[in-house]
Every structure is written in structure tokens, then in C-alpha cells.
DSSP file (Angstrom, degrees, kcal/mol; ACC not computed):
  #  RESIDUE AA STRUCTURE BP1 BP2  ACC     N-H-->O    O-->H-N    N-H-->O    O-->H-N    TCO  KAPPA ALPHA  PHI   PSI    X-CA   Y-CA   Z-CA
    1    1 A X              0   0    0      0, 0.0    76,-0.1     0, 0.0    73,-0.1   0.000 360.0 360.0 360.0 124.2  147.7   55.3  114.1
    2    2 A X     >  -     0   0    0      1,-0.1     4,-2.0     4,-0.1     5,-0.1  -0.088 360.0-115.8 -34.4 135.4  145.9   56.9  117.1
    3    3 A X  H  > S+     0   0    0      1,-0.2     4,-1.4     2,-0.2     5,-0.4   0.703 117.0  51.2 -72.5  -2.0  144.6   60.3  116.8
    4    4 A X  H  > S+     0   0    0      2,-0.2     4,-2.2     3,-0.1     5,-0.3   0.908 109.1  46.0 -98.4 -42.2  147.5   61.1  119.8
    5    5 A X  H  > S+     0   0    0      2,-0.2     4,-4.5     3,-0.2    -2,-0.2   0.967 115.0  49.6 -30.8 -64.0  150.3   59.6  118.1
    6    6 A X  H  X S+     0   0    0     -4,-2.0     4,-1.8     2,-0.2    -2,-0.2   0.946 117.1  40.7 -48.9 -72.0  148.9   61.7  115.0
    7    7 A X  H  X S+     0   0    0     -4,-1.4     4,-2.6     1,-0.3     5,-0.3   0.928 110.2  54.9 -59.7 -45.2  148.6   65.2  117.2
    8    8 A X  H  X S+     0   0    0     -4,-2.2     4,-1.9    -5,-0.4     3,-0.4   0.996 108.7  57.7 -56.7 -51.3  152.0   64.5  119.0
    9    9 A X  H  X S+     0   0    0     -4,-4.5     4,-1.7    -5,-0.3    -2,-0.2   0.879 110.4  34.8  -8.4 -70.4  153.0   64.3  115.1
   10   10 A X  H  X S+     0   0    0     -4,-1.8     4,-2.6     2,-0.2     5,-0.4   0.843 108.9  69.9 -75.1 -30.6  151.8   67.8  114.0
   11   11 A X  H  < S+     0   0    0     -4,-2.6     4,-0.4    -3,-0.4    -1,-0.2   0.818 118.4  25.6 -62.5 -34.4  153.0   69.2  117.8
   12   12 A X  H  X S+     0   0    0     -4,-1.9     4,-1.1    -5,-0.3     5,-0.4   0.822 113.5  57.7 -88.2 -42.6  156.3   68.5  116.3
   13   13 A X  H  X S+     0   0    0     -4,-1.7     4,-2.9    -5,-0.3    -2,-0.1   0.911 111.6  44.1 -56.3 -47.1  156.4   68.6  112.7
   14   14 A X  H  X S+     0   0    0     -4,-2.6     4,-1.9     1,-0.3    -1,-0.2   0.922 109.9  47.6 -98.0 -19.5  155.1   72.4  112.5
   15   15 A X  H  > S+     0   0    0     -4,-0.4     4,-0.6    -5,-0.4    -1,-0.3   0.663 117.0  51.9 -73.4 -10.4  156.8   74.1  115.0
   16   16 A X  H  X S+     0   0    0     -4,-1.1     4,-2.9     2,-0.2     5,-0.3   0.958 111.5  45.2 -51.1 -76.1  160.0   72.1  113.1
   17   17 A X  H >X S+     0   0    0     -4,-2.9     4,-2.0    -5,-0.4     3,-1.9   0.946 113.6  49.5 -56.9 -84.5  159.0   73.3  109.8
   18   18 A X  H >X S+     0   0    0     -4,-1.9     3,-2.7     1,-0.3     4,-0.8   0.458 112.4  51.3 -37.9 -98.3  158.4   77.3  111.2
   19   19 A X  H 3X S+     0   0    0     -4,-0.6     4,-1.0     1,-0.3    -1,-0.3   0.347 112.1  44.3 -48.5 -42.4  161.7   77.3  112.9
   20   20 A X  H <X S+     0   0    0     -4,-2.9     4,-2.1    -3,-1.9    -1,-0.3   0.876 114.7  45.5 -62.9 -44.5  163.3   76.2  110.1
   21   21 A X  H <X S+     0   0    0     -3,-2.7     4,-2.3    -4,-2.0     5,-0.4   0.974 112.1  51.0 -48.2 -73.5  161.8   78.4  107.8
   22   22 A X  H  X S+     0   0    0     -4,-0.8     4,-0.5    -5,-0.2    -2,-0.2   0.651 111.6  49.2 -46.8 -22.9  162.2   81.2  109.9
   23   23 A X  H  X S+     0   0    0     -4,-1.0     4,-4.1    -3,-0.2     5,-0.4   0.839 114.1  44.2 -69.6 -62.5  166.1   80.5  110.4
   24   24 A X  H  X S+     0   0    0     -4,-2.1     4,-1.4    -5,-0.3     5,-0.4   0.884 115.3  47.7 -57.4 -57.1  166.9   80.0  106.6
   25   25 A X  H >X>S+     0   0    0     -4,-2.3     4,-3.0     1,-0.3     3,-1.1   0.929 111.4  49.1 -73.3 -61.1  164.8   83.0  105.6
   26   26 A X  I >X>S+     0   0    0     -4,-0.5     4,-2.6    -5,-0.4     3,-0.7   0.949 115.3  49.8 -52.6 -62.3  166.4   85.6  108.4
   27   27 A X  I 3<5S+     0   0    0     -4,-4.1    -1,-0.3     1,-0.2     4,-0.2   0.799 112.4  39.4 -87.9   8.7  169.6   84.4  107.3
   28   28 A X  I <<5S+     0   0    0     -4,-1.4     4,-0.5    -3,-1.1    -1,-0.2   0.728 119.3  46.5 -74.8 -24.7  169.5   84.8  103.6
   29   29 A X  I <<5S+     0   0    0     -4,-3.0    -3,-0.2    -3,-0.7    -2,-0.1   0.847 111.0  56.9 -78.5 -38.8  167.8   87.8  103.7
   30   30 A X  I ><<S+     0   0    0     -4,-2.6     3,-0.9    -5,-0.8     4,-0.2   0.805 113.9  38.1 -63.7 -34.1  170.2   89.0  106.4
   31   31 A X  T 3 <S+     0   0    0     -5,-0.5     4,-0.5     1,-0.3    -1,-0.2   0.525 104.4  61.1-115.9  13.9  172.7   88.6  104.6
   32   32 A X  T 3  S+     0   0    0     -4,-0.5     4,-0.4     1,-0.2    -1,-0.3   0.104  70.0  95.0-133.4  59.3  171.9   89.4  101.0
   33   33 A X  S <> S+     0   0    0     -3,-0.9     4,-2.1     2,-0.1     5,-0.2   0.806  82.8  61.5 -62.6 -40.2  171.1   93.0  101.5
   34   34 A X  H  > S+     0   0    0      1,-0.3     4,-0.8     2,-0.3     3,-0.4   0.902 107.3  47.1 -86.0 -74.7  174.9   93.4  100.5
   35   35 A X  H  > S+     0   0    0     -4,-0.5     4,-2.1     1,-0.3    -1,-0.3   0.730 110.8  50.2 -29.9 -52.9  173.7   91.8   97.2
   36   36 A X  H  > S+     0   0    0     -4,-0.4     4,-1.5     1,-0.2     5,-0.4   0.934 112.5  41.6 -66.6 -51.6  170.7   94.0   96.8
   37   37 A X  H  <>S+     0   0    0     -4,-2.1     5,-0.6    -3,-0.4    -1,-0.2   0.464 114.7  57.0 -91.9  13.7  172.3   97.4   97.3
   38   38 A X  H  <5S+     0   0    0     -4,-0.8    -1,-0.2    -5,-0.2    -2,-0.2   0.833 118.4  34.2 -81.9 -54.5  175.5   96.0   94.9
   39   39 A X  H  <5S+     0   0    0     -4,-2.1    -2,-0.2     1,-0.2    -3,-0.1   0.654 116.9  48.1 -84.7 -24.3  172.9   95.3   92.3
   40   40 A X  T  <5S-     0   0    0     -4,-1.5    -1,-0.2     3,-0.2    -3,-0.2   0.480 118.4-110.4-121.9 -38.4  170.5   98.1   92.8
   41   41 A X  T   5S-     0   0    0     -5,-0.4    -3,-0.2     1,-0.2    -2,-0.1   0.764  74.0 -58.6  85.3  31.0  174.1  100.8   92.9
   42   42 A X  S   <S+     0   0    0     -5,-0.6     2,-0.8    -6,-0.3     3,-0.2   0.790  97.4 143.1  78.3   9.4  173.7  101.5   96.6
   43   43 A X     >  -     0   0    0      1,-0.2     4,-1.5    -6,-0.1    -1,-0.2  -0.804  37.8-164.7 -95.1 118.4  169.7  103.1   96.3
   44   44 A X  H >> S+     0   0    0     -2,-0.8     4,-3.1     1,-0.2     3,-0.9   0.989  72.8  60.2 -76.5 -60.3  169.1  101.5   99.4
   45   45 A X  H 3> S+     0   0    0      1,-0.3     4,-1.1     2,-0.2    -1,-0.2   0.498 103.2  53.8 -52.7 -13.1  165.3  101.7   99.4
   46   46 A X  H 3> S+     0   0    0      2,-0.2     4,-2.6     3,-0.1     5,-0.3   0.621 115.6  39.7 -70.2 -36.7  165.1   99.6   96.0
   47   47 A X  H <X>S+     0   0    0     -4,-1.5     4,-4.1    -3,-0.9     5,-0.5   0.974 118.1  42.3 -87.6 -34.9  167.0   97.0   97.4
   48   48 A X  H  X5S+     0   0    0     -4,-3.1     4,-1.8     1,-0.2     5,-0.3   0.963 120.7  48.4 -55.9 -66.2  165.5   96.9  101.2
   49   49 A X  H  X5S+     0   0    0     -4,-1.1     4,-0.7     1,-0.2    -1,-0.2   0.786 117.4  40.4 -42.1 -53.5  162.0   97.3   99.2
   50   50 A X  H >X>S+     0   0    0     -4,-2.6     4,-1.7     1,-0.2     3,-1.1   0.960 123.2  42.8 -70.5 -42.0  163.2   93.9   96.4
   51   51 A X  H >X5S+     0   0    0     -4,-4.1     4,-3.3    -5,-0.3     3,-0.7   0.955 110.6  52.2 -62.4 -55.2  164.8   91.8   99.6
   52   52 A X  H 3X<S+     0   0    0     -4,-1.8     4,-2.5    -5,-0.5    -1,-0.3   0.733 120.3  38.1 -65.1 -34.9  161.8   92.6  101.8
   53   53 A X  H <X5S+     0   0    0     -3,-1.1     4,-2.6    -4,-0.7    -1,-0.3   0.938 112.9  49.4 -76.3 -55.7  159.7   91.2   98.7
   54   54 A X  H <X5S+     0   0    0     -4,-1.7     4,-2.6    -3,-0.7    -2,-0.3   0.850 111.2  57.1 -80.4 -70.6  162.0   88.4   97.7
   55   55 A X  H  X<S+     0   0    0     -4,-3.3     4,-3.3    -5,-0.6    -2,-0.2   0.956 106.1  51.0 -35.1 -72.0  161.6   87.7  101.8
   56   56 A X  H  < S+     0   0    0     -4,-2.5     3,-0.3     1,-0.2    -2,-0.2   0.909 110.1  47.7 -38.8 -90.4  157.6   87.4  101.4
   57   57 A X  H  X S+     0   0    0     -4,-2.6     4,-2.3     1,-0.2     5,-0.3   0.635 107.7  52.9  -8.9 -63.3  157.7   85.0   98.7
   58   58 A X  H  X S+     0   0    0     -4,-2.6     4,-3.3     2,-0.2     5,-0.3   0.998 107.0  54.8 -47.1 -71.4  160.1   82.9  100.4
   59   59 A X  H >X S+     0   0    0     -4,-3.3     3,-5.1    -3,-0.3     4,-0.6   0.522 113.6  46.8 -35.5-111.9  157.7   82.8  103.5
   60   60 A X  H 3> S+     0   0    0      1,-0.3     4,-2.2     2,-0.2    -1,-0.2   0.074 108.4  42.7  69.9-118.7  155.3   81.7  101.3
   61   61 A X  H 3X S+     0   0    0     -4,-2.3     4,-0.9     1,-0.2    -1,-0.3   0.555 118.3  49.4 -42.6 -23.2  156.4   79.1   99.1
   62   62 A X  H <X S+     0   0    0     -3,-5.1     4,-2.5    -4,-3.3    -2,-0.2   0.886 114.9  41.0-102.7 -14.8  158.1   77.5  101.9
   63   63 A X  H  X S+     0   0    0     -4,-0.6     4,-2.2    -5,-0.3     5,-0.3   0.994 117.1  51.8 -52.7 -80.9  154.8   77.7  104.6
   64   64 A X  H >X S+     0   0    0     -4,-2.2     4,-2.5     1,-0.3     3,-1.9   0.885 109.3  42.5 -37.2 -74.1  152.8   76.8  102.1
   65   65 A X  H 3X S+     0   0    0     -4,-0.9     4,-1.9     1,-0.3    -1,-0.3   0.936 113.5  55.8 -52.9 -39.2  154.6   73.7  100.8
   66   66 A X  H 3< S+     0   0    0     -4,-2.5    -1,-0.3     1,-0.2    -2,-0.3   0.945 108.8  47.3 -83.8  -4.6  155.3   72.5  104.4
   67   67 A X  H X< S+     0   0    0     -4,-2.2     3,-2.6    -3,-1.9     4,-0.4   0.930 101.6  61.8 -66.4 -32.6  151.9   72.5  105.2
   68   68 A X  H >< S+     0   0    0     -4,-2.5     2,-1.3     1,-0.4     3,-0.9   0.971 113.4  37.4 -49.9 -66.3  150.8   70.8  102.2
   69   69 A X  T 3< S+     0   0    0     -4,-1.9    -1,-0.4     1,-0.2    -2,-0.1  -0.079  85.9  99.0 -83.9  54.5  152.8   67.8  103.3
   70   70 A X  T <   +     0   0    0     -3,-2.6    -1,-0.2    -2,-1.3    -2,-0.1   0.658  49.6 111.6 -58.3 -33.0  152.0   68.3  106.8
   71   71 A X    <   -     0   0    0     -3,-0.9     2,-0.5    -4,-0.4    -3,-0.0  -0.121  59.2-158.5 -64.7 136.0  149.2   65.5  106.3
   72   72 A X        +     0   0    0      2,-0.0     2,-0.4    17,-0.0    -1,-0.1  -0.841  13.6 179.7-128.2 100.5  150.9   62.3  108.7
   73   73 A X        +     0   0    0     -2,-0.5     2,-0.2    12,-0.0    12,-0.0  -0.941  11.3 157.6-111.6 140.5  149.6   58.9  107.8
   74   74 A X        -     0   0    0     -2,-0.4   -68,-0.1   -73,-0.1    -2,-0.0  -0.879  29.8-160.3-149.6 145.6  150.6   55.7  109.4
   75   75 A X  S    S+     0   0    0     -2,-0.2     2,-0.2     2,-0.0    -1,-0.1   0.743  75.5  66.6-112.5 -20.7  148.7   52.5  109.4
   76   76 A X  S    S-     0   0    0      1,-0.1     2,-0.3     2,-0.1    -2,-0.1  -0.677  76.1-137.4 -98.7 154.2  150.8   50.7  112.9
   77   77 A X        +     0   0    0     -2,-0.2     2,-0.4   -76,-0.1    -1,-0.1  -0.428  63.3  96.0-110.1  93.6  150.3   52.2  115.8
   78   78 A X  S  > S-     0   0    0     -2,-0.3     4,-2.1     1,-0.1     3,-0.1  -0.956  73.9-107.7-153.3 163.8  153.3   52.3  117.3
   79   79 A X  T  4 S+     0   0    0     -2,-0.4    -1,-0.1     1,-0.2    -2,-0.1   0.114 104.4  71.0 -90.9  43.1  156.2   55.3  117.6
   80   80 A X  T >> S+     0   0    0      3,-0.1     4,-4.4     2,-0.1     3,-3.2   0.651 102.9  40.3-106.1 -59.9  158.6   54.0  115.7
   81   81 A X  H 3> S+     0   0    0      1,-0.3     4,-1.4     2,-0.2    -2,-0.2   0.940 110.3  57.5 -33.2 -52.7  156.6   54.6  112.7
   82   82 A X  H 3X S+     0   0    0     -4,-2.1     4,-0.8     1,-0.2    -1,-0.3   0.613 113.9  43.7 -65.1   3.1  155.5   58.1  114.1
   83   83 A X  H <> S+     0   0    0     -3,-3.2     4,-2.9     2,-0.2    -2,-0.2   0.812 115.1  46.0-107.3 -37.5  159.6   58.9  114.3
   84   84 A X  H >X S+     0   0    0     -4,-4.4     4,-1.0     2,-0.2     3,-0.5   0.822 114.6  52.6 -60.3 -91.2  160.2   57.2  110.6
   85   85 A X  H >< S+     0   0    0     -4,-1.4     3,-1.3     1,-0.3     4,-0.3   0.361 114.0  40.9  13.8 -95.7  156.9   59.5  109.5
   86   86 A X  H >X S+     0   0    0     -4,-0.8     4,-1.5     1,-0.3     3,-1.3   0.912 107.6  62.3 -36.6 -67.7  158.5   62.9  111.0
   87   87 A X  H <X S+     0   0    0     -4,-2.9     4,-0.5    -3,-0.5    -1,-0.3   0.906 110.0  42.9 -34.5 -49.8  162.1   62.1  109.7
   88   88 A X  H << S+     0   0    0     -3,-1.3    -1,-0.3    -4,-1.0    -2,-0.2   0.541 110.6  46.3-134.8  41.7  160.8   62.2  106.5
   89   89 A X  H X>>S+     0   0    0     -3,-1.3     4,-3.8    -4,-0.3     3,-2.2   0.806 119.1  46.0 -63.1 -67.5  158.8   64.7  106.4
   90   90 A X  H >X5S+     0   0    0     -4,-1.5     3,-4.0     1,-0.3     2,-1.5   0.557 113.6  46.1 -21.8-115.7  161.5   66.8  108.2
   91   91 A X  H 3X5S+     0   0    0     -4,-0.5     4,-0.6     1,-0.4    -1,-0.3   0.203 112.7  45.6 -33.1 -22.4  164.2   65.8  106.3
   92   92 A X  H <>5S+     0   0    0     -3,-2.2     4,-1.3    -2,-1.5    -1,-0.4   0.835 112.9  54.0 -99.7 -40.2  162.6   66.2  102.6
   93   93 A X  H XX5S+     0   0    0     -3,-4.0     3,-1.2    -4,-3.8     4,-1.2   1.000 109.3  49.5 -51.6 -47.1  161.1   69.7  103.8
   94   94 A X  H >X<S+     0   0    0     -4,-0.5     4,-1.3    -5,-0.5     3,-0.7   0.958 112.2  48.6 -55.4 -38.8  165.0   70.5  104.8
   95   95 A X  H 3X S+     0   0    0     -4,-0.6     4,-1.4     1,-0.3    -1,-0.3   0.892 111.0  49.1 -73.7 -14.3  165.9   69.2  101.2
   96   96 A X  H <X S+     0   0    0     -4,-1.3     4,-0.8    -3,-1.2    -1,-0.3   0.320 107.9  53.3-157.3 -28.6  163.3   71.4   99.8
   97   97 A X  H << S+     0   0    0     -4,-1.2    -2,-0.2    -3,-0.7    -3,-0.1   0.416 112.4  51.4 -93.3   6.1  164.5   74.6  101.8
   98   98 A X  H >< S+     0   0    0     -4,-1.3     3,-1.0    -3,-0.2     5,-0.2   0.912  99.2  52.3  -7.3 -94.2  167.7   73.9  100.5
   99   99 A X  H >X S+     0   0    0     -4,-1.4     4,-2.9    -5,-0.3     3,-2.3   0.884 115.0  48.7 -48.3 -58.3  166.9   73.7   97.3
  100  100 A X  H 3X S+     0   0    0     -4,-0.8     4,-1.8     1,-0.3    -1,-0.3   0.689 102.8  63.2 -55.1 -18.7  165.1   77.4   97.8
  101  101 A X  H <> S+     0   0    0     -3,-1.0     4,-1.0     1,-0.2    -1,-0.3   0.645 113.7  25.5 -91.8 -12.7  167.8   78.6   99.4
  102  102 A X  H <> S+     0   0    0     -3,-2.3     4,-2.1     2,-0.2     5,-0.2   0.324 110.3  68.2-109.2 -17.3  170.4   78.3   96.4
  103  103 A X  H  X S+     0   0    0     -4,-2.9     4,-1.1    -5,-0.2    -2,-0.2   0.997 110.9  39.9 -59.3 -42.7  167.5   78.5   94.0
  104  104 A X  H >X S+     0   0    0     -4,-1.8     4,-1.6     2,-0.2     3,-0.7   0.915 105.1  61.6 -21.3 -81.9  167.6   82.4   95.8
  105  105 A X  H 3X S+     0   0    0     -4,-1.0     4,-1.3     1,-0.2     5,-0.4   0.886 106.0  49.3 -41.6 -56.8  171.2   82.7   95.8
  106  106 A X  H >X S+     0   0    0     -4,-2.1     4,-2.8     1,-0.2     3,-0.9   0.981 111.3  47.0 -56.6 -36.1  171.1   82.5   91.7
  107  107 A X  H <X S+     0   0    0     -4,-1.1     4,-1.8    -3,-0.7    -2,-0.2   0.938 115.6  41.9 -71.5 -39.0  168.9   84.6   91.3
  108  108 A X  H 3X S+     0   0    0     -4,-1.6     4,-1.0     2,-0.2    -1,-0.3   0.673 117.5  46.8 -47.8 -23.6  170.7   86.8   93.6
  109  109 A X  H <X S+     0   0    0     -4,-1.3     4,-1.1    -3,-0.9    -2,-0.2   0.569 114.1  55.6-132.3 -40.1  174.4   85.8   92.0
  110  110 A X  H  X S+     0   0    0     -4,-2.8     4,-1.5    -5,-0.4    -2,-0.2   0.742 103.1  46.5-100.0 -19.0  172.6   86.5   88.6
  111  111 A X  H  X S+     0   0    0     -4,-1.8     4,-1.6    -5,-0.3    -2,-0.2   0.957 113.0  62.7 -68.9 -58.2  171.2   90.2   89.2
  112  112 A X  H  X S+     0   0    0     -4,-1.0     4,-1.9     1,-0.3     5,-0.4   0.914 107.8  36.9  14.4 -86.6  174.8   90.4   90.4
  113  113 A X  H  X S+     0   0    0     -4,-1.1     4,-1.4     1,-0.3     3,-0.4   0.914 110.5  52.9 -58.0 -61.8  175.9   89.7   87.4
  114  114 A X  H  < S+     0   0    0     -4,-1.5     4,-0.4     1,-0.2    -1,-0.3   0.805 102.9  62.4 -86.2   3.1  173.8   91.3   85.1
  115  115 A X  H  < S+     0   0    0     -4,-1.6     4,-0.4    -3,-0.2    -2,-0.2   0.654 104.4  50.5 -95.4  -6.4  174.3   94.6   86.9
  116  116 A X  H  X S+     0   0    0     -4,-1.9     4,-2.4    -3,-0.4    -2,-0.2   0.656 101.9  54.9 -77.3 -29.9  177.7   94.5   86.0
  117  117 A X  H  X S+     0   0    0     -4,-1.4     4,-0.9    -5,-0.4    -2,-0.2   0.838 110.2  49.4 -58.4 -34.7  177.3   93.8   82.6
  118  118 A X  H  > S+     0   0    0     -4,-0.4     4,-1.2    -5,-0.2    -1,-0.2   0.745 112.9  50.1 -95.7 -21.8  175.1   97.1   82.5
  119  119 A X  H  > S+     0   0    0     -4,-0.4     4,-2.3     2,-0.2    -2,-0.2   0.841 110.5  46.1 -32.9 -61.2  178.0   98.9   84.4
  120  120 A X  H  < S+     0   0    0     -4,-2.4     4,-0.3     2,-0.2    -2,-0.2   0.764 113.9  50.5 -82.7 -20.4  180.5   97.7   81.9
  121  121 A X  H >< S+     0   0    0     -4,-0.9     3,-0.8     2,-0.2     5,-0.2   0.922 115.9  47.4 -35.8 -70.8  177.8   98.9   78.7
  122  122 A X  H >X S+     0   0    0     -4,-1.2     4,-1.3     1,-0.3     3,-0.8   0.911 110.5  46.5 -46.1 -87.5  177.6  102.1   80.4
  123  123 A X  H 3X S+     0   0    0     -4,-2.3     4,-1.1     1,-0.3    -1,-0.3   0.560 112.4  46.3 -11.0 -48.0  181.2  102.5   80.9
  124  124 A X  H <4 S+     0   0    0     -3,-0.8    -1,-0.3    -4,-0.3    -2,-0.1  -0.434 108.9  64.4-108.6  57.1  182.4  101.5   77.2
  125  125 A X  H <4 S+     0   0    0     -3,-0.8    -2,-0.2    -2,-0.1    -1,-0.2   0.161 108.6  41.4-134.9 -40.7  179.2  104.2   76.0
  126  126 A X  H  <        0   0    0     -4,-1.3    -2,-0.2     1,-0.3    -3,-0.1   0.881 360.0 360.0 -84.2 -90.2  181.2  106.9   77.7
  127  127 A X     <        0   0    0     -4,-1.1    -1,-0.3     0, 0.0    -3,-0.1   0.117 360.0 360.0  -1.8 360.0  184.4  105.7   76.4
């Protein structure tokens, strides 16, 4: 493939990849504060401090990994290839911020969870 076929590649692929990253993160993040200060018993500044953390990571893993497969090789030169190429990159990065995104959500769903269980300890301690 021709090194402009190959750059028109990456011109697309990584502003793809950020923007997707950057969507999923802002709205998990956004929206499991609700989680954090459930699990945390409303001390706000442990949970903005764990999400904010929990946020980093995410950025992260998921940067990292789409650059790793960023690499686009193709042996015809023609764009049909460069469109197959992108799709699936794209598309397996999308499966792969998925995946992170409910891999999150348990962990979230499971703090959840085990901070009611230490609620309900507590509770039958008094009792």
C-alpha cells in the first residue's frame, strides 16, 4: 500500500479511536458517580477521588491498546482494502471498549454490592 493510502489510514483511525474513547469514558464516568458516592456512603471526595482514578486507568488501557493496533498493513494498493483495514480495526477497538465498559460496570455493580453487605453486618451488629 502507498505511504498515502497508509497516512489517510492513521488520519482516520486515531482521531476514531480518541473520540470513541473519549465518549465512552465521559459517559461512564458521568454517570457512575451515583455509584461511587452509594458505595463510598455519600463521602463525596472518596468517591470523586476512586471515579477520577478508575477514569485514568480507563484512559489508559484503552489509548494504549488502540495504539498498539494502530499499525495498518495492506499488501494491494487500492482503497477498498484501506476501508476493509479501518473497519476492522475500528470495529474490534469498539468491541474492546465494550468489553471495558461492562468489565467497569461489574466492578462498579460489585462495590455496590459489597457495600451493602457491610451495611447489612453493621446493622445486624447493632441489633
Amino acid at each position: 500500500m502507498e505511504t498515502t493510502k497508509i497516512l489517510i489510514g492513521y488520519a482516520v483511525y486515531l482521531p476514531t479511536a480518541l473520540f470513541l474513547t473519549f465518549y465512552v469514558s465521559k459517559t461512564l464516568f458521568k454517570n457512575s458517580k451515583i455509584y461511587m458516592l452509594d458505595i463510598f456512603k455519600g463521602r463525596e471526595e472518596i468517591a470523586n477521588a476512586t471515579n477520577k482514578l478508575f477514569e485514568t486507568g480507563f484512559y489508559l488501557l484503552n489509548l494504549g491498546f488502540a495504539l498498539l493496533i494502530m499499525k495498518i498493513t495492506a499488501y494491494e494498493n487500492n482503497y477498498q482494502t484501506l476501508i476493509e483495514t479501518l473497519s476492522s480495526k475500528i470495529g474490534g477497538f469498539s468491541i474492546y471498549l465494550g468489553i471495558m465498559l461492562f468489565f467497569n460496570l461489574y466492578f462498579f455493580f460489585r462495590g455496590k454490592r459489597k457495600a451493602n453487605e457491610h451495611n447489612k453486618q453493621a446493622i445486624a451488629a447493632i441489633a
